[in-house]
C-alpha positions, 0 to 999 in steps of 0.5 A: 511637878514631882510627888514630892514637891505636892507632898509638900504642899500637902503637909503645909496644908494639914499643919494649917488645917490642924492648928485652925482645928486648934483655934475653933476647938478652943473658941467653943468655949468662949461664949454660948452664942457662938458654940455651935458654929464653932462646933461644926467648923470644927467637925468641918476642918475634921473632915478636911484634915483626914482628906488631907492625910488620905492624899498624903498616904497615897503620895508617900506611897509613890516615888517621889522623883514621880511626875504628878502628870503620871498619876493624875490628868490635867484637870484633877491635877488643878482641882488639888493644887486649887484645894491645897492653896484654899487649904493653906491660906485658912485664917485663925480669925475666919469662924 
């Protein structure tokens, strides 16, 4: 797999995070009840979202015809592609 390709990945899954940081900002609002839950998923997803862009900075720091085996080992490589996949797939209904 290339930088490239994982960079892709990477900004598929800011653009999911951010529009669920969207949803759960606006579902503040919607009852007390529920307020606080959705206040700290979306401090939650806040956190996730800067982690994202850390690892999107470093990969555009890189060729992106580079191999991802070169800057990573085989088990980091799985824990991302793990992590980007879960990060992909959030669902706006999810609190």
């Amino acid at each position: 797999m290339k930088v490239e390709e994982l960079l892709k990945m990477v900004d598929e899954a800011i653009a999911k995070v951010s529009l669920k940081i969207v949803d759960s900002t606006n579902r503040i609002f919607e009852t007390p009840y529920t307020s606080w839950e959705f206040s700290k998923k979306s401090l939650e997803l806040q956190d996730e979202l800067d982690r994202l862009k850390k690892m999107k900075e470093f990969l555009k720091s890189r060729d992106p015809e580079e191999n991802v085996g070169m800057l990573f080992s085989k088990e980091e490589l799985e824990e991302i592609l793990k992590y980007l996949a879960y990060m992909r797939q959030l669902d706006s209904y999810e609190p």
